[in-house]
Backbone as a ProteinNet text record, in pm:
[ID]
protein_1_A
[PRIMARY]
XXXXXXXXXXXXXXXXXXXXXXXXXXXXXXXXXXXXXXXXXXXXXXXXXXXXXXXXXXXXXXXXXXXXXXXXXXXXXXXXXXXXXXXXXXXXXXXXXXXXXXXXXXXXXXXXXXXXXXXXXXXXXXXXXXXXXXXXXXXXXXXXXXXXXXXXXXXXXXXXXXXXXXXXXXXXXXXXXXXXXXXXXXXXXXXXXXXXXXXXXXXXXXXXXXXXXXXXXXXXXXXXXXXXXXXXXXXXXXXXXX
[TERTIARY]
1842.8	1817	1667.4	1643.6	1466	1455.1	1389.4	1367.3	1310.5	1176.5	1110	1170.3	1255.5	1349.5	1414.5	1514	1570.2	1490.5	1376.8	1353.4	1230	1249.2	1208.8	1289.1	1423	1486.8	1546.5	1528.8	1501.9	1507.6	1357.1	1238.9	1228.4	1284.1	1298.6	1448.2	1514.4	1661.3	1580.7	1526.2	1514.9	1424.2	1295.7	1235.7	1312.3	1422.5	1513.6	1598.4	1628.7	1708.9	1600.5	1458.8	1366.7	1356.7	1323.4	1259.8	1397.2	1494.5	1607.6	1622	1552	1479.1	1336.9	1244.2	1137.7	1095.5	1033.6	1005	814.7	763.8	580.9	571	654.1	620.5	651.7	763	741.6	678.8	594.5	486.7	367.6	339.7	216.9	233.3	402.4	467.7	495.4	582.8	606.6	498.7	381.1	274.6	202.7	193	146.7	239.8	369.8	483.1	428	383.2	317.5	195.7	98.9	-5.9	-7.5	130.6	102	170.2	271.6	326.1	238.5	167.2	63.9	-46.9	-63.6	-163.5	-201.8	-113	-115.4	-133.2	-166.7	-199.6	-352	-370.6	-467.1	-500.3	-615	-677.1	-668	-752.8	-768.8	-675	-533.9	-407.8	-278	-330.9	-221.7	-125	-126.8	4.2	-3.2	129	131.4	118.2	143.7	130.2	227.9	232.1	333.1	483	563	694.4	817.6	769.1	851.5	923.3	861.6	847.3	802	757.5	746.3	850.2	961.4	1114.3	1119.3	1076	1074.6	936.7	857.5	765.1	738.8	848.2	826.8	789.1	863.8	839.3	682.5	589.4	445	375.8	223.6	194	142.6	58.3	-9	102.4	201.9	379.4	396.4	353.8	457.9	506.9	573.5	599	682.9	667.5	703.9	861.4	927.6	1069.4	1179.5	1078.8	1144.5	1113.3	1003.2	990.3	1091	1133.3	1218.5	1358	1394.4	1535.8	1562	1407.3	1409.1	1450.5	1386.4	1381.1	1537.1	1576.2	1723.5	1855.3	1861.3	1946.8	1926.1	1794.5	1741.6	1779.4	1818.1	1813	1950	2021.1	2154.5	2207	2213.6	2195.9	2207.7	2082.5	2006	2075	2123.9	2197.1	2369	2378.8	2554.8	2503.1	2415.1	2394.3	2328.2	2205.2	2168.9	2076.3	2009.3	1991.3	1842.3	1780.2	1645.8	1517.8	1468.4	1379.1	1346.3	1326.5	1238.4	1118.6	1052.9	926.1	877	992.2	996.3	1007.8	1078.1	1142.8	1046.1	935.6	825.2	728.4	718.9	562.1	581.1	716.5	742.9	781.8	836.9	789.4	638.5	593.3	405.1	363	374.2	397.7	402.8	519.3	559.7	590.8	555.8	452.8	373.9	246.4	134.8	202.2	252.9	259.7	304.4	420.9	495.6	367.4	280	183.3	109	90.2	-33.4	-83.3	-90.5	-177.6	-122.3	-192.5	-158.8	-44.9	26.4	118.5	79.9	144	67.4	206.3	204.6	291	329	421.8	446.5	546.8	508	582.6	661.9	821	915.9	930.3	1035.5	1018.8	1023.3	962.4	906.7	1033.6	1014.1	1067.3	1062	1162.8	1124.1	1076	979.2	1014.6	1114.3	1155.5	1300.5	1223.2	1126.3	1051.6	966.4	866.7	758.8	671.8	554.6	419	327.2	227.9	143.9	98.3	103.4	15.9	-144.3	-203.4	-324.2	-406.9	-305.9	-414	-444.1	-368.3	-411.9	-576.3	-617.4	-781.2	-763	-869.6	-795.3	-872.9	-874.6	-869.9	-1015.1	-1104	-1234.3	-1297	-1291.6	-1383.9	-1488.7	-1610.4	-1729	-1708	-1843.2	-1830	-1820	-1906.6	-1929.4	-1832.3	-1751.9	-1638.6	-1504.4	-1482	-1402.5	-1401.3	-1534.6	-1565	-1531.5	-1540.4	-1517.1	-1392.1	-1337.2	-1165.8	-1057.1	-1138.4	-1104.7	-1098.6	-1257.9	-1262.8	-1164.6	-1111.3	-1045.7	-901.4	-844.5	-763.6	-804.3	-878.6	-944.4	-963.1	-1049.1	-1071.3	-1196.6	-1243.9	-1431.3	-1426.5	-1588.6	-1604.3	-1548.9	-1536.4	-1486.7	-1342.3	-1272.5	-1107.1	-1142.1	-1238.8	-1169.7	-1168.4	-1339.1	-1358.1	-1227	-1172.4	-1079.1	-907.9	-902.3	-759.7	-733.4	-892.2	-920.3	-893.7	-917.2	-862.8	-733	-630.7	-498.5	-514.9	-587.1	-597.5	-567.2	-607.4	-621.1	-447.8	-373.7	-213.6	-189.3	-98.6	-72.8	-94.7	-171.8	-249.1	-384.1	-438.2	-585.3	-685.1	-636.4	-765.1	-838.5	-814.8	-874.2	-805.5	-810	-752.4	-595.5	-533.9	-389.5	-280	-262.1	-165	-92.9	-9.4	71.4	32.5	-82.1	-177.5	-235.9	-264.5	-286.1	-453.4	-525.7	-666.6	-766.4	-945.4	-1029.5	-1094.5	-1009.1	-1038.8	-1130.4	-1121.9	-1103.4	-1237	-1310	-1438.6	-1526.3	-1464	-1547.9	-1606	-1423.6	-1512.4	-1572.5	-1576.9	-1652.3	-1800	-1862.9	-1946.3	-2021.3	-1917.3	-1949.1	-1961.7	-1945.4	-1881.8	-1893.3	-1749.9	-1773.4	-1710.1	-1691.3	-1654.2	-1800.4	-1875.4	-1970.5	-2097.7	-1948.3	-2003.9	-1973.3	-1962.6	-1990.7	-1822.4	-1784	-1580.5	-1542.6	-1398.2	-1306.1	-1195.5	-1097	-1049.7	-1142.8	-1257.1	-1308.3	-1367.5	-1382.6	-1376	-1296.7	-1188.9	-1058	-1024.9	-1078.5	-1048.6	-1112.7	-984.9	-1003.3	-996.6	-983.6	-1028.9	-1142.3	-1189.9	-1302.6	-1412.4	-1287.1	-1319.3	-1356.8	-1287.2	-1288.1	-1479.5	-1514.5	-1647.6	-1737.9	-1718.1	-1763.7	-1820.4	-1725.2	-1736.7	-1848	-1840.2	-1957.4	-2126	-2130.7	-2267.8	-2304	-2223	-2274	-2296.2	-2440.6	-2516.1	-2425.4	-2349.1	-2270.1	-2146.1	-2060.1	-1945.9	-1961.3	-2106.8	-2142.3	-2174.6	-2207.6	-2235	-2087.4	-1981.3	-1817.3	-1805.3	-1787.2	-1752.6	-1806.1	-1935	-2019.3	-1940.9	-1939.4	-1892.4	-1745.6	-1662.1	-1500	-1534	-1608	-1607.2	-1678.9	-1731.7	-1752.9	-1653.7	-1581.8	-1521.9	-1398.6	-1263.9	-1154.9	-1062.3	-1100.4	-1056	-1038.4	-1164.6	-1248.5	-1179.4	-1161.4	-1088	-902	-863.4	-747.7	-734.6	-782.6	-788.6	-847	-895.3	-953.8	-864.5	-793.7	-687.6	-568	-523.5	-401.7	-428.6	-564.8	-603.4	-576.7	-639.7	-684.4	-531	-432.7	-341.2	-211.4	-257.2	-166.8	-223.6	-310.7	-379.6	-300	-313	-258.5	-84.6	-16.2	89.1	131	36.9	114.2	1.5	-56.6	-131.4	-25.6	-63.4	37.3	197	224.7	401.3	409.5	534.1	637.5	684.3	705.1	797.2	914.1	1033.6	1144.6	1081.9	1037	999.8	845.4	803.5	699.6	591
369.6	406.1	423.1	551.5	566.7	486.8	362.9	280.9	327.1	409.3	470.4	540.7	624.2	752.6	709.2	561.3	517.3	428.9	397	316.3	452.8	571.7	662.8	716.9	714.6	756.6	708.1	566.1	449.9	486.2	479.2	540	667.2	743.2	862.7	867.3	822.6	797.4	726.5	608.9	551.3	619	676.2	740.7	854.2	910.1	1027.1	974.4	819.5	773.8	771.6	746.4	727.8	805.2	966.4	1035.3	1103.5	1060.4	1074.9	1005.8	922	847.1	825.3	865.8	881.1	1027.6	1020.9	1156.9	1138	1233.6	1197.9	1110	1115.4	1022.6	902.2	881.4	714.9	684.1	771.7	762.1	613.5	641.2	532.6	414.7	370.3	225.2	184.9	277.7	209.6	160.4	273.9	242.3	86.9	106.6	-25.6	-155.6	-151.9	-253.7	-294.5	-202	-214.7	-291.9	-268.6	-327.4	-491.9	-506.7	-610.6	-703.6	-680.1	-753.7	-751.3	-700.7	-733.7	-781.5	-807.5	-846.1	-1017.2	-1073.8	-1221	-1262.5	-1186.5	-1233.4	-1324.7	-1441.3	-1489.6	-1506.1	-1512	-1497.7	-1630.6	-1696.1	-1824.2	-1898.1	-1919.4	-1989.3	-1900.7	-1789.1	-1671.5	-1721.8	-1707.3	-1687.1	-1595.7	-1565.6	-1434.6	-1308.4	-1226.3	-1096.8	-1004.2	-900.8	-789	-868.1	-970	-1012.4	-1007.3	-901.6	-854.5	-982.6	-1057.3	-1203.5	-1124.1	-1008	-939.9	-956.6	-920.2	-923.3	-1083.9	-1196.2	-1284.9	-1354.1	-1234.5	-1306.1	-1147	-1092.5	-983.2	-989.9	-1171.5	-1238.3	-1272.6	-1251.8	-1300.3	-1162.3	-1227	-1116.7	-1007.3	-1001.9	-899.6	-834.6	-865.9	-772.8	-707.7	-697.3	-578.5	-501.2	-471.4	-307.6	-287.9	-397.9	-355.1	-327.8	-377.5	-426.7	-317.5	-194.9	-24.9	14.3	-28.4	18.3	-29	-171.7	-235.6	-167.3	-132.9	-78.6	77.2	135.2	264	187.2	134.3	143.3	77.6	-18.4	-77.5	31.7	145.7	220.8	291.1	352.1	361.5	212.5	120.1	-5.2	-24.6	1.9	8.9	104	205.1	335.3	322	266.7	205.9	83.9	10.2	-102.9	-94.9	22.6	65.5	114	140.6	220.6	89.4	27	-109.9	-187.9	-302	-403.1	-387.6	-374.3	-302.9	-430	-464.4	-558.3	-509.7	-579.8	-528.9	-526.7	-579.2	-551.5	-461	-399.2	-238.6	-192.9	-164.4	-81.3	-69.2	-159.1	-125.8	-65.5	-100.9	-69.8	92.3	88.8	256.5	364	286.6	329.3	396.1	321.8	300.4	410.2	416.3	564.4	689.9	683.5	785	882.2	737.1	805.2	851.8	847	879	1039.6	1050.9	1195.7	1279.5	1254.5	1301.4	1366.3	1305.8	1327.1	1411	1492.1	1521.5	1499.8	1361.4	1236.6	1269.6	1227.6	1266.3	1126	1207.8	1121	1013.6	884.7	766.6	705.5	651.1	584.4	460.3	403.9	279.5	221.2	107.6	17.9	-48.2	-24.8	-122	-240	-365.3	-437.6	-609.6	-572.3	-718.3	-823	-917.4	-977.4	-1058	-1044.3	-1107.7	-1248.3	-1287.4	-1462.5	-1483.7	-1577.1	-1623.7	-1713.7	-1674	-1779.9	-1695.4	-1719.8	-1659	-1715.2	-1595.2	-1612.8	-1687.5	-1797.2	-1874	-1778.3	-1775.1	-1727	-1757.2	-1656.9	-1612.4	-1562.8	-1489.8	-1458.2	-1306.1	-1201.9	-1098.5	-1061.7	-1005.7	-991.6	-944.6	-1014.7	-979.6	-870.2	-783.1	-662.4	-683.5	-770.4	-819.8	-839.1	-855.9	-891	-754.5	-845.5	-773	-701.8	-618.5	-541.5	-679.9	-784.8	-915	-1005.6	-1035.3	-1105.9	-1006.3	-866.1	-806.2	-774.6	-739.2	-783.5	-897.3	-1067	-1197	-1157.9	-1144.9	-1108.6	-1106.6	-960.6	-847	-887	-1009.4	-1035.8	-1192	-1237.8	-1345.3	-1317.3	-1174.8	-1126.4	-1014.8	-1071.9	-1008.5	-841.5	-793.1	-639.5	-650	-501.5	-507	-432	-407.9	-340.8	-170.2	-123.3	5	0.1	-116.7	-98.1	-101.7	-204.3	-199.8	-67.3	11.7	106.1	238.5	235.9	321.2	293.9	166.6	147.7	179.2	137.6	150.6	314.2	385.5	532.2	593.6	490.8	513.6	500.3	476	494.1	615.5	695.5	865.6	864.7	802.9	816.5	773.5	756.8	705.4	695	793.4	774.8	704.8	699	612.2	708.7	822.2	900.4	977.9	967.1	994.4	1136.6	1229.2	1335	1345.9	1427.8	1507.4	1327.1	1271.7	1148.3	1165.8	1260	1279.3	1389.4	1352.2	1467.4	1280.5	1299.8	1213.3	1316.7	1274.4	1349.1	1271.7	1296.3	1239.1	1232.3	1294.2	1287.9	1152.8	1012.9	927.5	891.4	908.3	888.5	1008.9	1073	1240.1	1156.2	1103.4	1059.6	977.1	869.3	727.9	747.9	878.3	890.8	944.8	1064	1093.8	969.7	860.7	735.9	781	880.2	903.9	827.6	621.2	539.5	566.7	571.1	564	624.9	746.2	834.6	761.7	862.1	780.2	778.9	648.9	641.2	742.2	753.2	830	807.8	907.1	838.4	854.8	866.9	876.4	710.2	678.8	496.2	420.5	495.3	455.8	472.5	544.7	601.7	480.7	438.6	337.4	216.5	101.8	-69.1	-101.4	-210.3	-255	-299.7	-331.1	-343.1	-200.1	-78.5	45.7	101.6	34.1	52.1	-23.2	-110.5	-177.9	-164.2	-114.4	-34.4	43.3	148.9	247.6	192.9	48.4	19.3	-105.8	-67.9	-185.1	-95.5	-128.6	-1.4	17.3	-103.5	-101.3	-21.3	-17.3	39.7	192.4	232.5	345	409.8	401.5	493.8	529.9	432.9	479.1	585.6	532.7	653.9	796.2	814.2	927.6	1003.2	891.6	1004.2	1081.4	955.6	1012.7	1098.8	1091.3	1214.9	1339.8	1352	1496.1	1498.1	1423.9	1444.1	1431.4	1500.1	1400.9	1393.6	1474	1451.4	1305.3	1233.7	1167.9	1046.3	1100.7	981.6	939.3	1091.4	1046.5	994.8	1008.2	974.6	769.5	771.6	626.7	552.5	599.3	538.3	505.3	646.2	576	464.7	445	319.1	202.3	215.5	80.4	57.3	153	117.3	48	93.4	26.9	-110.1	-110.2	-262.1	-349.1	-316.3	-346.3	-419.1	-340.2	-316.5	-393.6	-409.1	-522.2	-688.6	-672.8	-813.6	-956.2	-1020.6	-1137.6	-1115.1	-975.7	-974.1	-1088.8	-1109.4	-1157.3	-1075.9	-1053.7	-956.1	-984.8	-946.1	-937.1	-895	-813	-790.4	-759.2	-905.2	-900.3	-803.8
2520.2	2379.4	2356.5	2300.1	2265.2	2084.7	2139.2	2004.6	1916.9	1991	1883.1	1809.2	1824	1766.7	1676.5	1717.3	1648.5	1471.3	1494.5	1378.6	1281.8	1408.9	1307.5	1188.2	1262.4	1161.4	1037.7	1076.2	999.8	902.2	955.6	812.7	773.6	835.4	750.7	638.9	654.7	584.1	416.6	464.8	350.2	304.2	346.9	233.2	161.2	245.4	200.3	50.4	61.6	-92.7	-188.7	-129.9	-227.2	-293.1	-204.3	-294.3	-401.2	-374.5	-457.5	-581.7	-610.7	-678.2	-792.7	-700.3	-710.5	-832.6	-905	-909.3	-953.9	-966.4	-1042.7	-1142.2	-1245.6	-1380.7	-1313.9	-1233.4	-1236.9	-1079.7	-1019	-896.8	-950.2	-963.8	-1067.1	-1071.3	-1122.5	-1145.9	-985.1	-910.8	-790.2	-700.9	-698.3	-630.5	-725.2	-854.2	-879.6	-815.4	-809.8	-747.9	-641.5	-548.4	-400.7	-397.9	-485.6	-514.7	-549.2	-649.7	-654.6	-622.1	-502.2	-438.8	-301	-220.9	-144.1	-172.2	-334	-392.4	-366.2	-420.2	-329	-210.9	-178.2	-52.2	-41.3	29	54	231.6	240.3	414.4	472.3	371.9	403.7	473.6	366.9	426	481.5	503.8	554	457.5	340.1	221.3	130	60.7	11.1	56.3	16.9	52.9	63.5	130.7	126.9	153.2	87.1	111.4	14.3	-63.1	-142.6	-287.4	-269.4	-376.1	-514.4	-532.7	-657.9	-753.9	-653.8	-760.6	-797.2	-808.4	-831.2	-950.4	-956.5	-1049.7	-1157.6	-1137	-1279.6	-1421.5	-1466.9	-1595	-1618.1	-1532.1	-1496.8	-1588.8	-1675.6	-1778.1	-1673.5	-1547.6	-1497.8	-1439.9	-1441.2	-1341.8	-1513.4	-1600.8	-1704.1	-1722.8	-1743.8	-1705.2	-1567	-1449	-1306	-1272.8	-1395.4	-1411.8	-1393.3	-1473.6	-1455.5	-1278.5	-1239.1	-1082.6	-1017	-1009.1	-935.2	-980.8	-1046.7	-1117.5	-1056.8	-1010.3	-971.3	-860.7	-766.3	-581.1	-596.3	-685	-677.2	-607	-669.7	-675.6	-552.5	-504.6	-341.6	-290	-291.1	-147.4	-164.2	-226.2	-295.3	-158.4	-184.1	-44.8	60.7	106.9	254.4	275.4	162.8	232.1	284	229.5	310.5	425.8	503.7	593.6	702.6	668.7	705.1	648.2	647.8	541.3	548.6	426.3	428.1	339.6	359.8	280.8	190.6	94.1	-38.1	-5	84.2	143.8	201.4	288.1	341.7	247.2	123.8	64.9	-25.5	-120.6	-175.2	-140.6	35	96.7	131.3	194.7	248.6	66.6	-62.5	-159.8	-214.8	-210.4	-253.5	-141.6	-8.8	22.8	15.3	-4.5	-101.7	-226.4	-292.3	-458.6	-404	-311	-315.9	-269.6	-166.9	-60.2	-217.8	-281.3	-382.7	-460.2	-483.5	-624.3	-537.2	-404.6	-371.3	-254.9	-234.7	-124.8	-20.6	43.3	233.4	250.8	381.7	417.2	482.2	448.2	518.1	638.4	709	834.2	768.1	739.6	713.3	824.6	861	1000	886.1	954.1	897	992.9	926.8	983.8	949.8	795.3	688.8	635.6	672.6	617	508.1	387.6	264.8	207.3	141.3	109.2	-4.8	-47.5	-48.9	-237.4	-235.1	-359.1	-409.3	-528.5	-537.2	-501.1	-461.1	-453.4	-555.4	-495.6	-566	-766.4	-818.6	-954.9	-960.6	-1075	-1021.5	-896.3	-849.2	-744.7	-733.7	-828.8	-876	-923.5	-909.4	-921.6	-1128.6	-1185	-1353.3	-1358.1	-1453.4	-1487.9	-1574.1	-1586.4	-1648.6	-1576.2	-1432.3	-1333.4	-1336.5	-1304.1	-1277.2	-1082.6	-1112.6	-932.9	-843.1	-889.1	-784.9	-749.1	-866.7	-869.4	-771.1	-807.1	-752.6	-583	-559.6	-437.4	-331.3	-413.7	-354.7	-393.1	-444.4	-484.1	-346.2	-363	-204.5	-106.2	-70.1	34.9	99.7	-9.4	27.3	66.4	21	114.4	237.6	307	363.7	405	280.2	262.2	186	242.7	226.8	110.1	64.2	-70.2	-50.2	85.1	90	57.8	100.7	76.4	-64.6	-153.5	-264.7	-379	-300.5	-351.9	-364.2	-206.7	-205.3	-263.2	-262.2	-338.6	-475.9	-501.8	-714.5	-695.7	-625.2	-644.2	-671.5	-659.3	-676.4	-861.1	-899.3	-1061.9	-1116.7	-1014.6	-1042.5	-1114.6	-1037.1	-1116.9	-1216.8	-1336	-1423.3	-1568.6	-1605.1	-1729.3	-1794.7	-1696.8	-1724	-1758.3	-1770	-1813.3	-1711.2	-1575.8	-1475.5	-1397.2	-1492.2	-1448.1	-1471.4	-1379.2	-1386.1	-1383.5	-1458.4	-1431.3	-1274.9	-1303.3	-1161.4	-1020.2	-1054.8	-917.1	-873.9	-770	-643.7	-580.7	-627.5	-546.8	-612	-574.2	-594.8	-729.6	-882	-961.4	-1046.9	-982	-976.3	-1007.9	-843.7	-849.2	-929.3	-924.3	-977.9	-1178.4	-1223.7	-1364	-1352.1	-1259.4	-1273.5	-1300.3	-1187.3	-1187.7	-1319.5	-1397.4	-1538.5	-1642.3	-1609.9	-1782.1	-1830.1	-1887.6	-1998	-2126.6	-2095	-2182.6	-2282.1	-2213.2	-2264.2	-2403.8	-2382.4	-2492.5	-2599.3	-2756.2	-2825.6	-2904.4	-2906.1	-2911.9	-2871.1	-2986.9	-2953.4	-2808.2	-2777.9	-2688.4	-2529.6	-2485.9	-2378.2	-2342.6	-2469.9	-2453.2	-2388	-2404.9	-2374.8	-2205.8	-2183.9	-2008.2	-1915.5	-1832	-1714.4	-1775.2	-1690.4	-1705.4	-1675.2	-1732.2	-1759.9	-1639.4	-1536.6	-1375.3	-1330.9	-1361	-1296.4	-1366.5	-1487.6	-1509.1	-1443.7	-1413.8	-1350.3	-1206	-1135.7	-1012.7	-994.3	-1038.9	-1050.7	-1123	-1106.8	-1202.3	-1054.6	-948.3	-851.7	-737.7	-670.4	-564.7	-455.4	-418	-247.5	-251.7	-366.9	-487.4	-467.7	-533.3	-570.7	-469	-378.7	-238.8	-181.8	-202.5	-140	-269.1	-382.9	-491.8	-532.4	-445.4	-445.1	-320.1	-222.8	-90	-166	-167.8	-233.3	-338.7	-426.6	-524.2	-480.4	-363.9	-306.3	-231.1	-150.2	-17	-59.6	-66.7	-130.2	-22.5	112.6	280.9	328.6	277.2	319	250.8	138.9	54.3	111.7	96.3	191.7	306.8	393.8	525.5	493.2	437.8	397.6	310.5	234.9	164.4	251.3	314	454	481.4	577.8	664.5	557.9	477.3	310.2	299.6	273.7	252	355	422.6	560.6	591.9	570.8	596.3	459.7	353.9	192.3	255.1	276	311.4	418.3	464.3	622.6	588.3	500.1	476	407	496.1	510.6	546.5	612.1	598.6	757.2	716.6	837.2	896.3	1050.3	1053.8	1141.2	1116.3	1275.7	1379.2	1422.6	1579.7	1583.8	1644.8	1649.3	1777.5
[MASK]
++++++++++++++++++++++++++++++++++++++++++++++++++++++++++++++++++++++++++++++++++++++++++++++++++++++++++++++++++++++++++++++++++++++++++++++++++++++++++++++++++++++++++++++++++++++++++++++++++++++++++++++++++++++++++++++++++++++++++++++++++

């Protein structure tokens, strides 16, 4: 038996219920799902992280909203599970994926494999949405990722309605406004564009040299987001075959 072949198709099946599933408007939510179920993750004590324990702390204020994502991928794992038994850990990470390709974004590789935890993940360990460039940085780095991952993950903002261009386009629109602030003008809704962290970003020198390259380069940005994100995605999992 060619294994490889076999767990390709794996993974090609299930992204096949996804994108049956999936469409641009709700690209944004799943990819946030992904985010913040690898989000717990800590370095220090190898806990948390990509184990699909999301579906277990949805009632939590920074999960709002996540409740419609999980209800989407439900009906995709629903699918995949008459066929064979799929983690919610796979099934978010190879999700988060595939929002991105859907909207635009280059295709990323996701290794199946994860196995779920059975509890939730510790609370507070989401980075808050007030943190300064310095704080977000020590954030990052305690799940161990540098100021470039964090520069390039905050680019997935480009989705969703933040102001940062086409909601459901996936490209470097991202850094292109940061560099404009245009919170900065005077109200109205341009005040309104991004989180308070995403201003933040662009006013710290180490920050601003990744967001200059990505906002000329948006090659550069994809190709850097795959890597950022595959790292995202396999931080702290368990897996069956090691």
């Amino acid at each position: 038996m060619d294994f490889g072949r076999v767990i390709d198709d794996y993974s090609s099946r299930v992204r096949s219920e996804i994108r049956k599933v999936m469409s641009k408007a709700k690209a944004a939510g799943v990819l946030r799902l992904a985010f913040h179920d690898a989000g717990t993750f800590d370095v220090e004590d190898n806990s948390g992280g990509m184990n699909g324990s999301i579906v277990y702390e949805l009632d939590r204020p920074e999960n709002a909203g996540l409740k419609k994502s999980v209800k989407v991928l439900q009906k995709a794992k629903v699918e995949v599970d008459k066929l064979f038994s799929i983690s919610w850990a796979d099934m978010i990470s190879l999700a988060g994926a595939e929002a991105v390709s859907i909207c635009g974004g280059p295709e990323i590789p996701v290794r199946l494999g994860r196995v779920d935890a059975g509890v939730p993940d510790p609370e507070g360990r989401l980075p808050e949405e007030s943190l300064d460039a310095s704080g977000l940085k020590k954030s990052f780095m305690r799940k161990g990722f540098s100021t470039q991952d964090l520069v390039v993950l905050s680019g997935a903002h480009t989705l969703g309605g933040k102001g940062f261009g086409n909601p459901n386009a996936f490209d470097n629109s991202y850094f292109k406004i940061l560099l404009e602030k245009p919170w900065k003008s005077s109200g109205g809704m341009a005040s309104m564009i991004g989180l308070p962290s995403d201003h933040e970003l662009v006013e710290d020198d180490e920050c601003l040299r990744w967001i200059t390259m990505y906002a000329s380069n948006e090659q550069k940005f994809f190709e850097d987001f795959k890597d950022s994100y595959v790292k995202l995605v396999n931080s702290g999992a368990r897996w069956q075959i090691s």
